[in-house]
N, C-alpha and C positions, 0 to 999 in steps of 0.2 A: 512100353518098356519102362520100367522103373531104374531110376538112377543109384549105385552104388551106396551103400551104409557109410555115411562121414562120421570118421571119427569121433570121440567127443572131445571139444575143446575143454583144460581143465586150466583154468587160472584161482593160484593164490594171493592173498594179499594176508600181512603181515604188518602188526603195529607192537615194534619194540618197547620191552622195558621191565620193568620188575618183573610184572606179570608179560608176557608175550599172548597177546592175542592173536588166531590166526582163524582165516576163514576162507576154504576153499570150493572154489564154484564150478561144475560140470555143466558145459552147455551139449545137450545133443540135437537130433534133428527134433526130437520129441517136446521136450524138457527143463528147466534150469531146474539143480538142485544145489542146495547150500550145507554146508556142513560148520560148523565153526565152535571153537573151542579156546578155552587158555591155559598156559602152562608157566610152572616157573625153569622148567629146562633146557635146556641148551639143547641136549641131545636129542630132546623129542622133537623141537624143531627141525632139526637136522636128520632127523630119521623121516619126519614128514614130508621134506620136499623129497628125500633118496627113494622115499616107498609110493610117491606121488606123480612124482616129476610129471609136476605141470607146464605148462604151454608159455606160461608167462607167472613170474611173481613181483607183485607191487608192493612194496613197502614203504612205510610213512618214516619220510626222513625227522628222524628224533632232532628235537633244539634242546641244545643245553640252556638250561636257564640256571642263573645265578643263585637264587631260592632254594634250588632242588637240586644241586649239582651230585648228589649221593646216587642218584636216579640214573645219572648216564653211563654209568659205568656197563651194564647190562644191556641196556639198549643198545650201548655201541659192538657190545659184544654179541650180538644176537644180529646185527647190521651185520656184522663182517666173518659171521659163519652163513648166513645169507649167502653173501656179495661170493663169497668162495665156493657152494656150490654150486649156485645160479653159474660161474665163470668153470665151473668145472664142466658142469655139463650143457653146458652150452644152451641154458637158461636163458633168455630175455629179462633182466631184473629193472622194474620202473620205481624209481625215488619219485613221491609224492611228498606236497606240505601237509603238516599236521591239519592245518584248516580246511582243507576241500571237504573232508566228509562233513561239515557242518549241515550241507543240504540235503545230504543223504541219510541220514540221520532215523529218520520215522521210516525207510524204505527196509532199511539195515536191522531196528528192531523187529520188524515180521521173520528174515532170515534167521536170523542167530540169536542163540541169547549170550547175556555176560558184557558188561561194559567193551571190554578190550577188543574180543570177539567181533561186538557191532561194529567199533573202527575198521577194524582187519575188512569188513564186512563194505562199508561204505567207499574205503580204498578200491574194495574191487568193481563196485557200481561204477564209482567216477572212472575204472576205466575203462570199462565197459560203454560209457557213453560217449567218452574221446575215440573208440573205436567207431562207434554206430555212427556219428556224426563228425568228424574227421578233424576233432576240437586239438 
């Protein structure tokens, strides 16, 4: 007897800020595929996770740094149309540091291309591996 077709898990992850990179991962019983892209809109964001709606979205919690503070303004606003649909629709949304995809890094450029994308991309490995090994 074969076991029922399990869904497929679809998590995004999400690296704010000027450019928004975003990169979203289908796991099925078969398969991981990677899709990932950047955008400077707001709404495309927000069309992504409504036309998506995945399983969990990870996002790198932006640091305002005093250097670049022109920078957060977008971030924060891309954070908190995030944060609203993830709470609308009863989304799972995980805040990561900007530093964890450090290691993930070379994994991230095979999946996706485009700087921001990779991050979006590396967010979702690191959690991906806090799932598999219960970090």
């Amino acid at each position: 007897m074969t076991s029922p077709k399990q869904d497929p898990q679809i998590i995004m992850g999400v690296d704010p800020g000027d450019v928004t990179g975003m990169c979203t991962l289908t796991v099925d019983e078969d398969s991981m595929t990677f899709l990932g892209g950047e955008t400077l809109s707001l709404g495309y964001v927000a069309s992504h996770i409504i036309d998506t709606c995945p399983d969990a979205v990870v996002v790198e919690n932006y640091i305002i740094r005093p250097h670049r503070p022109q920078n957060a303004t977008q971030a924060l606003k891309t954070i908190g149309v995030v944060e609203y649909l993830c709470n609308e629709r009863g989304i799972p949304m995980i805040m990561q540091q900007p530093s964890i995809p450090e290691r993930y890094k070379d994994q991230a450029k095979e999946c996706v291309a485009g700087r921001h994308a990779r991050s979006a991309c590396a967010h979702v490995l690191y959690y991906l591996d806090r799932l598999r090994y219960g970090k």
